[in-house]
C-alpha atoms as one frame of an Amber mdcrd trajectory, in Angstrom:
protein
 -26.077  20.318  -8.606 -27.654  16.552  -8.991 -26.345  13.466  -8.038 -22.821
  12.568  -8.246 -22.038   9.763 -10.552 -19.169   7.526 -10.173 -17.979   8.808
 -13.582 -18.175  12.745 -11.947 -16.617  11.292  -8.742 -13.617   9.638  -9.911
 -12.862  12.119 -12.379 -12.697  14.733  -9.897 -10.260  12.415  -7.520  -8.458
  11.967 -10.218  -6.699  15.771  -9.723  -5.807  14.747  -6.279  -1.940  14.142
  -6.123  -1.644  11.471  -3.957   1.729   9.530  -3.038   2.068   5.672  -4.031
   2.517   2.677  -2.219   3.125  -1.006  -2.273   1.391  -3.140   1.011   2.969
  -6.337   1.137   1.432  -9.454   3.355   3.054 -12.773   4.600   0.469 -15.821
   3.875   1.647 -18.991   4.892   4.450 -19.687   2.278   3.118 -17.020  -0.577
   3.792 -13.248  -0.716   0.689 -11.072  -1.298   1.118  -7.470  -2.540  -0.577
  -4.553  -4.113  -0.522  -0.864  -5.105  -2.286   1.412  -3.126  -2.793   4.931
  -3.026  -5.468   4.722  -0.286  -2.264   5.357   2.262  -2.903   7.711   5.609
  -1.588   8.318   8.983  -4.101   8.756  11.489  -2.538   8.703  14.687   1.242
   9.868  16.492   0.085   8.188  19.594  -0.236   5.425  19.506   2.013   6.019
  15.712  -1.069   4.625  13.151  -1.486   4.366   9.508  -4.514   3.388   7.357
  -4.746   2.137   4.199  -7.928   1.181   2.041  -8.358  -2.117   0.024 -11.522
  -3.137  -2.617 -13.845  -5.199  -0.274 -13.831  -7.789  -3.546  -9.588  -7.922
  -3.661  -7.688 -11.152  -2.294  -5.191  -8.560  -0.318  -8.579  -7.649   1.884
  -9.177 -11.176   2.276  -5.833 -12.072   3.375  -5.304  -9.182   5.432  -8.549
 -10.180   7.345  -6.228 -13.201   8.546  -3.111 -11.686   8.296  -2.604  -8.994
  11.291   0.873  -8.219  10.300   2.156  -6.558   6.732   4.603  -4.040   5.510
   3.827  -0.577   3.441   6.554   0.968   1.468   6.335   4.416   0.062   7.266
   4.424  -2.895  10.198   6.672  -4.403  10.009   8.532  -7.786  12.659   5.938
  -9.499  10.399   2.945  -8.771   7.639   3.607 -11.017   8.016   0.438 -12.552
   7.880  -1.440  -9.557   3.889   0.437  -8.843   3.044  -0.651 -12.467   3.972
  -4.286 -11.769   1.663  -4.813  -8.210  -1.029  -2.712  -9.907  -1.390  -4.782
 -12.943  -4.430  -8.070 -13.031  -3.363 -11.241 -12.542  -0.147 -10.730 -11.314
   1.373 -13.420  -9.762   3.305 -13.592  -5.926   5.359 -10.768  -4.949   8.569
 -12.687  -4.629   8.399 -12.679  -8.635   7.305  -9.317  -8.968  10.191  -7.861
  -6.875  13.068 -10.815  -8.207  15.934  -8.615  -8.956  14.913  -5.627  -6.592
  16.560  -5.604  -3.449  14.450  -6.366  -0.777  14.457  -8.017   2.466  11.441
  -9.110   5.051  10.538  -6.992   7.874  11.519  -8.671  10.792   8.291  -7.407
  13.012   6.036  -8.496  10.258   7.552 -11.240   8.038   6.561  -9.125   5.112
   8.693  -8.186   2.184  10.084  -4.613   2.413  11.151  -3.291  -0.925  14.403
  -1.215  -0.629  14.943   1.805  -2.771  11.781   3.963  -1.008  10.866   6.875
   0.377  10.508   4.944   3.343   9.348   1.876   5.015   6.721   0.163   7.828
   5.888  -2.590   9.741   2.458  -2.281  10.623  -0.578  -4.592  12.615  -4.016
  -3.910  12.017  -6.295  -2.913  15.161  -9.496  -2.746  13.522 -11.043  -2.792
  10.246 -14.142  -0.574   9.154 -16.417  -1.789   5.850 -16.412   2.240   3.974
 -18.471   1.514   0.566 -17.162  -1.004  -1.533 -13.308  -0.508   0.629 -12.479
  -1.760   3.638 -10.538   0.797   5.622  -7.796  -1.443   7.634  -6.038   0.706
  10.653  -3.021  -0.271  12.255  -0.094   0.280  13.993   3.550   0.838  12.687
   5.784  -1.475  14.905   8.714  -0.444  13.252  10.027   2.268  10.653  12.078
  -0.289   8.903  13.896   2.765   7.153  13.144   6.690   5.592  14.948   8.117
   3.117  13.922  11.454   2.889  16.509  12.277   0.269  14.790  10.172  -2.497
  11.297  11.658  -3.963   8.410  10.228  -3.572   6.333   8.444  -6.191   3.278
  10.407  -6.778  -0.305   9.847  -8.564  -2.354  12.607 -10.908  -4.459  12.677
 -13.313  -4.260   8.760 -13.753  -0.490   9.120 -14.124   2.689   8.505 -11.881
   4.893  11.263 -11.209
């Protein structure tokens, strides 16, 4: 065994089904929102989620002013959707999700995409620097919906499922 490269490392993450979903953040009069499958919970009591964001990205940035956001988890009929807040460049997520129904979360002011697995409003409590991440923690104020009859999105082997 010798050191593990970043190469060995994400390869072998890479077999680790993980589910998908979108973080969306109010700033000021634009809509911020990305693709994540950095998603946890941590905590019933207090009811707390994690989710990890590139120290480099402009979600991190905003989200270190932003207390407030919304996470949706991401059913297995919204694959498009995952491809469009993953891609470079993209622009606000009003456009992205024009067309998709949608409404904003009235405990964060996010937007909430409809159609999920389910649905949170959350507000960070702390934030932790992990590597080149930033692990943000918060509390879900509100389960803006579930839908446990839909599947969820899911990501192996650098595909969605």
């Amino acid at each position: 065994m010798g050191e593990v490269t970043p190469a060995d490392f994400t390869e072998a993450l890479a077999t680790f089904a993980t589910g998908v979903v979108v973080v969306t953040v109010r700033d000021g009069r634009d809509d911020i929102g990305t693709t994540l499958t950095a998603f946890s919970s941590v905590s019933l009591d207090p009811p707390m989620v994690l989710i990890g964001v590139g120290t480099g990205s402009y979600l991190g940035e905003v989200l270190h002013r932003c207390d407030r956001w919304a996470v949706t988890v991401l059913s297995a009929a919204q694959r498009a959707i995952a491809g469009r807040f993953a891609a470079a460049g993209r622009p606000s997520a009003r456009l992205l999700i024009a067309g998709e129904p949608h409404h904003r979360g009235p405990s964060s002011g996010a937007l909430v995409i409809e159609g999920g697995s389910a649905a949170l409003e959350c507000e960070t409590r702390q934030h932790v620097t992990a590597g080149d991440h930033v692990l943000f923690i918060a509390e879900a104020l509100a389960v803006d919906y579930v839908d446990a009859g839909r599947p969820p999105l899911i990501r192996v082997n650098r595909r969605y499922r």
